[in-house]
PDB file of the backbone (N, CA, C, O) and the ligand in Angstrom, with CONECT records:
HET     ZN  A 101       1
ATOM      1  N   UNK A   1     -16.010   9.929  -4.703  1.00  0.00           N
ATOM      2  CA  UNK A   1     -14.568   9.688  -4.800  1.00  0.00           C
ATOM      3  C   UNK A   1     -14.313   8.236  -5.184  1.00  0.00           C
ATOM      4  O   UNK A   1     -14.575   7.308  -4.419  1.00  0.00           O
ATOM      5  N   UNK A   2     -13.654   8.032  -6.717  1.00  0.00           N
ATOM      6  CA  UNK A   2     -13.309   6.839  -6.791  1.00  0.00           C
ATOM      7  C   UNK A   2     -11.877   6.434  -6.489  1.00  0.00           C
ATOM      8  O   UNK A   2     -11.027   7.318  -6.585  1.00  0.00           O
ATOM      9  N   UNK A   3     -11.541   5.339  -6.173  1.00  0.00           N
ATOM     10  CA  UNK A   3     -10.348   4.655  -5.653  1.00  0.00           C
ATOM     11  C   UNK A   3      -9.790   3.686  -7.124  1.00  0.00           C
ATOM     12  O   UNK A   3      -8.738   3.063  -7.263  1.00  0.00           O
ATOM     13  N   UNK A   4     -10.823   3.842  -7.987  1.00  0.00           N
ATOM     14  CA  UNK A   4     -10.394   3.188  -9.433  1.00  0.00           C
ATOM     15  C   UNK A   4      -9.003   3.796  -9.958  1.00  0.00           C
ATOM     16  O   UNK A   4      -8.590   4.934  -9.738  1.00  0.00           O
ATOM     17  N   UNK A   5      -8.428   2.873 -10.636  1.00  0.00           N
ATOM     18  CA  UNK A   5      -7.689   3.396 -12.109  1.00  0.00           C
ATOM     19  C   UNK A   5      -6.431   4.005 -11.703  1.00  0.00           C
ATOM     20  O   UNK A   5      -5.834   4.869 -12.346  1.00  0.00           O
ATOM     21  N   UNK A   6      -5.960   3.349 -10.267  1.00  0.00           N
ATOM     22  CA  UNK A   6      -4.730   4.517  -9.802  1.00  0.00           C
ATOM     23  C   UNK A   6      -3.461   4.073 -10.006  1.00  0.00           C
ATOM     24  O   UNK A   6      -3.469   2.863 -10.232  1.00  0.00           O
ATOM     25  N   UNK A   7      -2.546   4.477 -10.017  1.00  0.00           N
ATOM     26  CA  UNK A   7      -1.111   3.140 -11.024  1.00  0.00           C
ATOM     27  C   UNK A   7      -0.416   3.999  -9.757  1.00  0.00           C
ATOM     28  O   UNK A   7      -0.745   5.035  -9.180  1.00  0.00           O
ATOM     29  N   UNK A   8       0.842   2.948  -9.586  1.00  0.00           N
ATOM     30  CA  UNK A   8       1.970   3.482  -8.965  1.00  0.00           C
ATOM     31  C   UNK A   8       2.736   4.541  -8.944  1.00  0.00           C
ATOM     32  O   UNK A   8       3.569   4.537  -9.851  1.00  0.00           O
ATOM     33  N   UNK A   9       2.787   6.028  -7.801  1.00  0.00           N
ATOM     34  CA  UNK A   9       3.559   6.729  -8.746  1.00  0.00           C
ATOM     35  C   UNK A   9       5.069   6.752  -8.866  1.00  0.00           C
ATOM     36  O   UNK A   9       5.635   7.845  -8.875  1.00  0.00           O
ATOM     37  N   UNK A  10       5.733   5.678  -8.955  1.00  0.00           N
ATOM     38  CA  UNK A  10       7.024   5.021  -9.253  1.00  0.00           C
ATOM     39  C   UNK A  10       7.202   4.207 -10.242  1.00  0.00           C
ATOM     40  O   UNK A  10       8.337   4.273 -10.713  1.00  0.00           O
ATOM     41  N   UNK A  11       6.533   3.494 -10.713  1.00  0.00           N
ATOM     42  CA  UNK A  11       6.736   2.802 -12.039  1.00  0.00           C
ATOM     43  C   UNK A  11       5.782   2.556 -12.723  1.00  0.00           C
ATOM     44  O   UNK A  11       6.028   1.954 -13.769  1.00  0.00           O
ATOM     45  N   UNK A  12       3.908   3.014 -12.338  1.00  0.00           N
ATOM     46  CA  UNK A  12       2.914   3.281 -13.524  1.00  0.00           C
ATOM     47  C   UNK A  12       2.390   1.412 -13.329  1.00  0.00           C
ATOM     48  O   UNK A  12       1.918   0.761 -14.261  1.00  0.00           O
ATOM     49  N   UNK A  13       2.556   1.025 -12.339  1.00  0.00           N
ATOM     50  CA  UNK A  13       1.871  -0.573 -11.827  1.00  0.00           C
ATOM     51  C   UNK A  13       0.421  -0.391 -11.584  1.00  0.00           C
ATOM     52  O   UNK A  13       0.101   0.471 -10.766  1.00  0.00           O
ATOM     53  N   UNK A  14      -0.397  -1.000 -12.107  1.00  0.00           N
ATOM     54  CA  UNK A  14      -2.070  -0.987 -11.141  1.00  0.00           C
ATOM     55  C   UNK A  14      -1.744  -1.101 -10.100  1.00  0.00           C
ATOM     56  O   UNK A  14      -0.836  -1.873  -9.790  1.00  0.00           O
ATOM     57  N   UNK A  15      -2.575  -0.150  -8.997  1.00  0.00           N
ATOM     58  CA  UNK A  15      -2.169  -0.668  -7.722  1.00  0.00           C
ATOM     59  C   UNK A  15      -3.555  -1.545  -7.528  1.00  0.00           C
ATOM     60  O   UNK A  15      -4.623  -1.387  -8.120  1.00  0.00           O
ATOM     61  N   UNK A  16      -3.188  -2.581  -6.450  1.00  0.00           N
ATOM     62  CA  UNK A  16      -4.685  -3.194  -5.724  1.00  0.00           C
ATOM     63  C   UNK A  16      -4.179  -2.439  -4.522  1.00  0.00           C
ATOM     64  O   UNK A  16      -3.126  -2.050  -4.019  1.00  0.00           O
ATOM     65  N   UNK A  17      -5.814  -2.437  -4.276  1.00  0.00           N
ATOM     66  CA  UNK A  17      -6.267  -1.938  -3.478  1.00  0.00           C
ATOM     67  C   UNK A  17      -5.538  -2.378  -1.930  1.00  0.00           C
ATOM     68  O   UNK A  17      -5.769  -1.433  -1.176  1.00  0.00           O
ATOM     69  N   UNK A  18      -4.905  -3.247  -1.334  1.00  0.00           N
ATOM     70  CA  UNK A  18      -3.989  -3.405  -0.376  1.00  0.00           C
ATOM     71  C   UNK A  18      -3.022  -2.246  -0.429  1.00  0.00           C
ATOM     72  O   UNK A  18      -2.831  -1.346   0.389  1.00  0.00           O
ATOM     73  N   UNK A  19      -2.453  -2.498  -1.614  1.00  0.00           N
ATOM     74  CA  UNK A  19      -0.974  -1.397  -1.955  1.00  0.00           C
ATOM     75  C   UNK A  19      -1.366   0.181  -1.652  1.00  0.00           C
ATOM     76  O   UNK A  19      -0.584   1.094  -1.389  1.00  0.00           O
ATOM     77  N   UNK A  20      -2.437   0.220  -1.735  1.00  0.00           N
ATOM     78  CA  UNK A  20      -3.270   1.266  -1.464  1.00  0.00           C
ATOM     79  C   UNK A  20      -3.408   1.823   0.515  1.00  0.00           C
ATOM     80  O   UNK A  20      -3.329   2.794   1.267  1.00  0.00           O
ATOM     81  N   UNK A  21      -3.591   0.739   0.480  1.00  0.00           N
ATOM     82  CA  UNK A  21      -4.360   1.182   2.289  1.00  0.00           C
ATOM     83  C   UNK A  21      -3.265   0.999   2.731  1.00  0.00           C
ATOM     84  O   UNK A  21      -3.003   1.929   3.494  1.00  0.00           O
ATOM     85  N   UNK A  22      -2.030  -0.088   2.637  1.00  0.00           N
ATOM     86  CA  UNK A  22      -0.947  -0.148   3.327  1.00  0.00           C
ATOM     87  C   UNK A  22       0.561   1.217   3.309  1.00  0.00           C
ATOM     88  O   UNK A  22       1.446   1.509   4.113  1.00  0.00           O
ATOM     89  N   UNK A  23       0.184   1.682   2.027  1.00  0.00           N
ATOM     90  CA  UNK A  23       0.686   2.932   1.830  1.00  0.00           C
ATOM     91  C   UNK A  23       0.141   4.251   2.687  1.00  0.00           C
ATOM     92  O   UNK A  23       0.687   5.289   3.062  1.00  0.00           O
ATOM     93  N   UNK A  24      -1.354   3.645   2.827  1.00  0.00           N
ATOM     94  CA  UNK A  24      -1.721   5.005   3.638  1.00  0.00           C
ATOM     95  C   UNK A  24      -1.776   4.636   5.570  1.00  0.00           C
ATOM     96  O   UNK A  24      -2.055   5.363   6.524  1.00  0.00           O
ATOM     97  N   UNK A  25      -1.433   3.416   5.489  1.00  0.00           N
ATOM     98  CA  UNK A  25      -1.540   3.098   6.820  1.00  0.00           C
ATOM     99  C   UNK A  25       0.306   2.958   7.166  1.00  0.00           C
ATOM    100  O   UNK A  25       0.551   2.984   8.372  1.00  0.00           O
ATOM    101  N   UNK A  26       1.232   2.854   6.477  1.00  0.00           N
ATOM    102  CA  UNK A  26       2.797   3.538   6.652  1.00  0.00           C
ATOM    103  C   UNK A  26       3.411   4.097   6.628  1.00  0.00           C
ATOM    104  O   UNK A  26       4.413   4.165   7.340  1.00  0.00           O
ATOM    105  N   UNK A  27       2.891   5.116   5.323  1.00  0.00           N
ATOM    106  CA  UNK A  27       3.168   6.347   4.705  1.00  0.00           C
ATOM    107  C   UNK A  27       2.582   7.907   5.021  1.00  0.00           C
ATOM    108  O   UNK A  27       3.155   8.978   5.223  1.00  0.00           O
ATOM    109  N   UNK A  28       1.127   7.496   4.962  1.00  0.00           N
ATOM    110  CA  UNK A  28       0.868   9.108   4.682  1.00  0.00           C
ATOM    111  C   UNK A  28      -1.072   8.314   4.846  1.00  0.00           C
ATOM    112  O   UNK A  28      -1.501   7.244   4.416  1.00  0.00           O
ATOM    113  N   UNK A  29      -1.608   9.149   5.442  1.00  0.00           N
ATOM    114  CA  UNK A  29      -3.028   8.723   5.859  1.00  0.00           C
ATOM    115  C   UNK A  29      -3.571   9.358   4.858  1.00  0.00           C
ATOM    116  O   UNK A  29      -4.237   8.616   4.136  1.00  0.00           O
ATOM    117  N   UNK A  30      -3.533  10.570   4.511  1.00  0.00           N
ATOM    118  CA  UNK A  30      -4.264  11.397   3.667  1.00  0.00           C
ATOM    119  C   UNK A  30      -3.664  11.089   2.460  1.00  0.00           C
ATOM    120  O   UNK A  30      -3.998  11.924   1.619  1.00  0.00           O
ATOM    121  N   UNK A  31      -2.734  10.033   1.905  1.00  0.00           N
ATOM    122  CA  UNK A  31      -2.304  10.340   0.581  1.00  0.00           C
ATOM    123  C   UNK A  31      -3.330  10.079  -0.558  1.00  0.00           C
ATOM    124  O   UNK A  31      -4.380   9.457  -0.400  1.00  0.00           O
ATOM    125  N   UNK A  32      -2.821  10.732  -1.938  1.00  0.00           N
ATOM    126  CA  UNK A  32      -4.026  10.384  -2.968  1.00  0.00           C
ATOM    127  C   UNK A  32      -3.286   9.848  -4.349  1.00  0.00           C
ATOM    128  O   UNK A  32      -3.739   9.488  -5.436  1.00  0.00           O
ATOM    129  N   UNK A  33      -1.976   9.955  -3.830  1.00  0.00           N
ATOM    130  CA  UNK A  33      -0.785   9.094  -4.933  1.00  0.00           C
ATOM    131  C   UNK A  33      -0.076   7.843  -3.982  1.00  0.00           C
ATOM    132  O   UNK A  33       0.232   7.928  -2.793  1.00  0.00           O
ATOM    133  N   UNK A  34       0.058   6.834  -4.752  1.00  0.00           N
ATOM    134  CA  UNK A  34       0.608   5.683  -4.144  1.00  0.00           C
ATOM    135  C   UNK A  34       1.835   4.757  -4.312  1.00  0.00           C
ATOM    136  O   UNK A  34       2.259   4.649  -5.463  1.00  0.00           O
ATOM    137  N   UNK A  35       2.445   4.098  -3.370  1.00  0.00           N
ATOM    138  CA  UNK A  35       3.389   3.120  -4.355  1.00  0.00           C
ATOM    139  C   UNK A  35       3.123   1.889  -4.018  1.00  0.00           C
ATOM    140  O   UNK A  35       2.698   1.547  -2.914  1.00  0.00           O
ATOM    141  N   UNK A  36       3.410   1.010  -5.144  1.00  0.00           N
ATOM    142  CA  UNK A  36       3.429  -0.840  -5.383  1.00  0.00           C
ATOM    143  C   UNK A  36       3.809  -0.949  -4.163  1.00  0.00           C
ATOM    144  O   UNK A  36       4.263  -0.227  -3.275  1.00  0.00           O
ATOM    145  N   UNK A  37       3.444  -2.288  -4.368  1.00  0.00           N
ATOM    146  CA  UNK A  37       4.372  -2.981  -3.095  1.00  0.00           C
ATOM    147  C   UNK A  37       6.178  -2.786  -3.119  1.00  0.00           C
ATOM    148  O   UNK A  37       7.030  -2.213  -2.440  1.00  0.00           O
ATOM    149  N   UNK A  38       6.116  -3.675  -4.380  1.00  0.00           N
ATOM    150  CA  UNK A  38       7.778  -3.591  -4.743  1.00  0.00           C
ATOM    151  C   UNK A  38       8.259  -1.885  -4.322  1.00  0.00           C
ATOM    152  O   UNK A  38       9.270  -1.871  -3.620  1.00  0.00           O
ATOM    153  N   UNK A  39       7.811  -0.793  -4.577  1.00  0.00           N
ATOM    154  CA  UNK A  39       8.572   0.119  -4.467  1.00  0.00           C
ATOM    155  C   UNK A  39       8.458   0.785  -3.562  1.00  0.00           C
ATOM    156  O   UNK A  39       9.241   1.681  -3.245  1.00  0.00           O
ATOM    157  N   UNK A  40       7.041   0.333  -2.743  1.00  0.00           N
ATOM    158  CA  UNK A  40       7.529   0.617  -0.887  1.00  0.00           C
ATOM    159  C   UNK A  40       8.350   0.425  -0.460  1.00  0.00           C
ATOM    160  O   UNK A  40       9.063   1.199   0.180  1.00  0.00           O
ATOM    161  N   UNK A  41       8.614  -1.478  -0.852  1.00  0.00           N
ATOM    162  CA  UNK A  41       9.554  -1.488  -0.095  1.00  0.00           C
ATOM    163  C   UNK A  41      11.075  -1.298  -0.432  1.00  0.00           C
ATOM    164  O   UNK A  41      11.934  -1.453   0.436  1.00  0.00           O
ATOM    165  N   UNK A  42      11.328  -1.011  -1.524  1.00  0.00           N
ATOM    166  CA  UNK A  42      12.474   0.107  -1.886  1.00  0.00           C
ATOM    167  C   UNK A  42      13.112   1.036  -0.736  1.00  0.00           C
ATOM    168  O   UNK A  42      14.127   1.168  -0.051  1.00  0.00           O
ATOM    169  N   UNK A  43      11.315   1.824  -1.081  1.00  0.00           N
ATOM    170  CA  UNK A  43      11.101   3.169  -0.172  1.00  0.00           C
ATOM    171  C   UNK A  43      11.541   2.666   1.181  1.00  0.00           C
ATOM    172  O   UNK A  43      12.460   3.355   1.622  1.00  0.00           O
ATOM    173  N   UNK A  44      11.173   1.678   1.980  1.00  0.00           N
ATOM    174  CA  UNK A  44      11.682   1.288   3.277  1.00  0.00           C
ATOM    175  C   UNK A  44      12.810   0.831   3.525  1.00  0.00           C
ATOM    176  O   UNK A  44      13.377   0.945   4.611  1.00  0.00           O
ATOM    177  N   UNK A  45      13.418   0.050   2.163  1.00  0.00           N
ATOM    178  CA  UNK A  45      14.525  -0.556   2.169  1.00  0.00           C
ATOM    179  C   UNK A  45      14.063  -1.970   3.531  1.00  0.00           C
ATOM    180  O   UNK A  45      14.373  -2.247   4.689  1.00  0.00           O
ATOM    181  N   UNK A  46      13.238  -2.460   2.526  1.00  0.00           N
ATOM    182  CA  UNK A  46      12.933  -3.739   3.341  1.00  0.00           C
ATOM    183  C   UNK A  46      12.922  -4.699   2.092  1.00  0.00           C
ATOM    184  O   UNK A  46      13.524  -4.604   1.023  1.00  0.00           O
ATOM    185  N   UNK A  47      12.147  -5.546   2.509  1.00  0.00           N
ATOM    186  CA  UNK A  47      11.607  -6.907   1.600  1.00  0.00           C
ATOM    187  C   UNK A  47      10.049  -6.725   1.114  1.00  0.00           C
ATOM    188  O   UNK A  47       9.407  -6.378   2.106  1.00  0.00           O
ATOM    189  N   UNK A  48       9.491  -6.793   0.358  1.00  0.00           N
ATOM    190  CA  UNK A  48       8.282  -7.339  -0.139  1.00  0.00           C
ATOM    191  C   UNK A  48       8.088  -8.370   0.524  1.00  0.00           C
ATOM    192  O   UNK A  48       6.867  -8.368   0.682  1.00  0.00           O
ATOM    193  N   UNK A  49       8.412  -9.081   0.921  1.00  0.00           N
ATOM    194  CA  UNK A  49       7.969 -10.130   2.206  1.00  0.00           C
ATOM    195  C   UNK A  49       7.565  -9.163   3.524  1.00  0.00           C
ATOM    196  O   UNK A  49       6.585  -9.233   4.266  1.00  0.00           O
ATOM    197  N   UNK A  50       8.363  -8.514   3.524  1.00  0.00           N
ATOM    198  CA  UNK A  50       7.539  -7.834   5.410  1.00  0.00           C
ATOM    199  C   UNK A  50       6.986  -6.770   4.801  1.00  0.00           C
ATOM    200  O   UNK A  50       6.662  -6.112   5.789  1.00  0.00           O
ATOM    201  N   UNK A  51       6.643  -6.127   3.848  1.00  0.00           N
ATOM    202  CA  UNK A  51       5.373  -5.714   3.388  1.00  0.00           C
ATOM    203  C   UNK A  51       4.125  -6.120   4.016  1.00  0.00           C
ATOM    204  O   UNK A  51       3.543  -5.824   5.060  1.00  0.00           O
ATOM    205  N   UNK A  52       3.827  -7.197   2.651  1.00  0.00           N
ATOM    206  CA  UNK A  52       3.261  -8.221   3.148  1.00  0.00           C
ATOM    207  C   UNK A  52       2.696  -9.133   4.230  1.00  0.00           C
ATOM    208  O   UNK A  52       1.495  -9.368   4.360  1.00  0.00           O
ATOM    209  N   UNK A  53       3.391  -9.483   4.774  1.00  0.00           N
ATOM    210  CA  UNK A  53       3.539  -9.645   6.153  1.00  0.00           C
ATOM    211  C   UNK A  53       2.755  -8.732   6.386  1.00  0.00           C
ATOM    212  O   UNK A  53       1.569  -8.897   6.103  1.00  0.00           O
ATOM    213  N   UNK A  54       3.294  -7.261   7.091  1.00  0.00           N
ATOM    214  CA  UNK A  54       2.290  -5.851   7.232  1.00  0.00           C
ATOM    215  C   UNK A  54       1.042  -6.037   7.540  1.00  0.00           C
ATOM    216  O   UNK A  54       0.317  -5.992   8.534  1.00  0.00           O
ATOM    217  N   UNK A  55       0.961  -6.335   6.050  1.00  0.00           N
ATOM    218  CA  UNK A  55      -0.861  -6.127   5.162  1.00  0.00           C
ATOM    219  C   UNK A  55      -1.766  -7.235   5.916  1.00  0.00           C
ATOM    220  O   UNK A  55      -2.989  -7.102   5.924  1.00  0.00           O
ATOM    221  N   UNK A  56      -1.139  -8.330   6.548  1.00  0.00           N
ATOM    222  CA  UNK A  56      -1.730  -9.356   6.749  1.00  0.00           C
ATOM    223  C   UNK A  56      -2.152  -9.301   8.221  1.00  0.00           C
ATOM    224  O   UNK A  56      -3.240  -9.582   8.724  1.00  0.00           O
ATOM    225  N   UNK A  57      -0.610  -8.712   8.986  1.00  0.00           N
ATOM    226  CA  UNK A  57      -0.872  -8.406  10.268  1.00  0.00           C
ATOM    227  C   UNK A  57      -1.778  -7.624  10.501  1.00  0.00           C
ATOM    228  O   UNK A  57      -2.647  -7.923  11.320  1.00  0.00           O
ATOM    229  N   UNK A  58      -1.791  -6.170   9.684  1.00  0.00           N
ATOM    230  CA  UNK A  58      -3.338  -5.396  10.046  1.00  0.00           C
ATOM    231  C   UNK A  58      -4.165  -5.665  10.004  1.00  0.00           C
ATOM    232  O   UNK A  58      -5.125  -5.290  10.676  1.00  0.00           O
ATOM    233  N   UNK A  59      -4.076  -6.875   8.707  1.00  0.00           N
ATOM    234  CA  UNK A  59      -5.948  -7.324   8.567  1.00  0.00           C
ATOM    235  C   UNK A  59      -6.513  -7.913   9.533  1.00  0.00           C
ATOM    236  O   UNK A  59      -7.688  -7.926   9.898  1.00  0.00           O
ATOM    237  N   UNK A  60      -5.276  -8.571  10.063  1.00  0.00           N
ATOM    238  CA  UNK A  60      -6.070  -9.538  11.443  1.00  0.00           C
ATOM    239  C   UNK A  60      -6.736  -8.842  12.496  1.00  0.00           C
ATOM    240  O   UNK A  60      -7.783  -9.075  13.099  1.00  0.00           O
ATOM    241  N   UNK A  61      -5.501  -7.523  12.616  1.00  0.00           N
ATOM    242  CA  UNK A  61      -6.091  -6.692  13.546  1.00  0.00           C
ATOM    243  C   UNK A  61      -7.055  -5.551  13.412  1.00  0.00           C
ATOM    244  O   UNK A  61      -7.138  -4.462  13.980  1.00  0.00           O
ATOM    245  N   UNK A  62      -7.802  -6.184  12.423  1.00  0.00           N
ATOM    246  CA  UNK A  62      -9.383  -5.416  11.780  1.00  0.00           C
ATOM    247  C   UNK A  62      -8.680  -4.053  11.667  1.00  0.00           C
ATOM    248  O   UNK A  62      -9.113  -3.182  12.421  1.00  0.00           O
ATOM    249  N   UNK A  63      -7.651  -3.722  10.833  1.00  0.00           N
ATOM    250  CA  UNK A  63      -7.776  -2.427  10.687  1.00  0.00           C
ATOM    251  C   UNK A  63      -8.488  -1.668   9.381  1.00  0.00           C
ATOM    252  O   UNK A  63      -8.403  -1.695   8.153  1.00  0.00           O
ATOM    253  N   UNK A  64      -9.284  -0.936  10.473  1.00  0.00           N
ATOM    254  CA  UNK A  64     -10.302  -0.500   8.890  1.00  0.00           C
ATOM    255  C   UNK A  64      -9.626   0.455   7.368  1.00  0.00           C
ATOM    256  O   UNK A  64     -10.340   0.981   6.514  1.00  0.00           O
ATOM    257  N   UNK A  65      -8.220   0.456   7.387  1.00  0.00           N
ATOM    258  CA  UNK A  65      -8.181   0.867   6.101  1.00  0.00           C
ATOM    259  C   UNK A  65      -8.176  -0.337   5.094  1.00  0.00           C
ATOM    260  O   UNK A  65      -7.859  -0.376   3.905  1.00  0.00           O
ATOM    261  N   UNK A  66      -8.585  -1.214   5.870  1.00  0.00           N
ATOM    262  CA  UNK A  66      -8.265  -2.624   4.498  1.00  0.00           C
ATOM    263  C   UNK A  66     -10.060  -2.834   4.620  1.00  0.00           C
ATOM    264  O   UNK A  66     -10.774  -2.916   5.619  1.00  0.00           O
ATOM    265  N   UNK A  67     -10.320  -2.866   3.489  1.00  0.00           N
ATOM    266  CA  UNK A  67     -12.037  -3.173   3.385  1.00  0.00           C
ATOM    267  C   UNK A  67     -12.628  -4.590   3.444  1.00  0.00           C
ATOM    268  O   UNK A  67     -13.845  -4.755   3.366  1.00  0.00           O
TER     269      UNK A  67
HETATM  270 ZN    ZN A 101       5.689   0.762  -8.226  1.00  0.00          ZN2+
END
């Protein structure tokens, strides 16, 4: 199973691989389609700043969907 080559499915963005795990660690655990940052947080109706934020807080707290 590759994790390569996967674009946003909201506006067709490369995702990195963050946009990736943080989608599946807010959204949906099992998902295999994703969204950007920007259009998470749409989807949340937040900021791309507490996204972010998010991504950073989990990492600290070793969460293993971030590699
Ligand atoms: Zn997007």
């Amino acid at each position: 199973m590759s994790d390569n080559g996967q674009y946003c499915m909201q506006c067709n963005k490369k995702l990195e691989r963050d946009e990736k795990a943080i989608y599946r660690r807010l959204v949906n655990r099992g998902a295999r389609e994703y969204l950007c940052i920007p259009c998470l947080a749409r989807y949340f109706k937040c900021s791309e700043e507490d996204i972010k934020k998010r991504i950073v807080q989990l990492k600290a707290m070793g969460c293993t969907l971030f590699g």
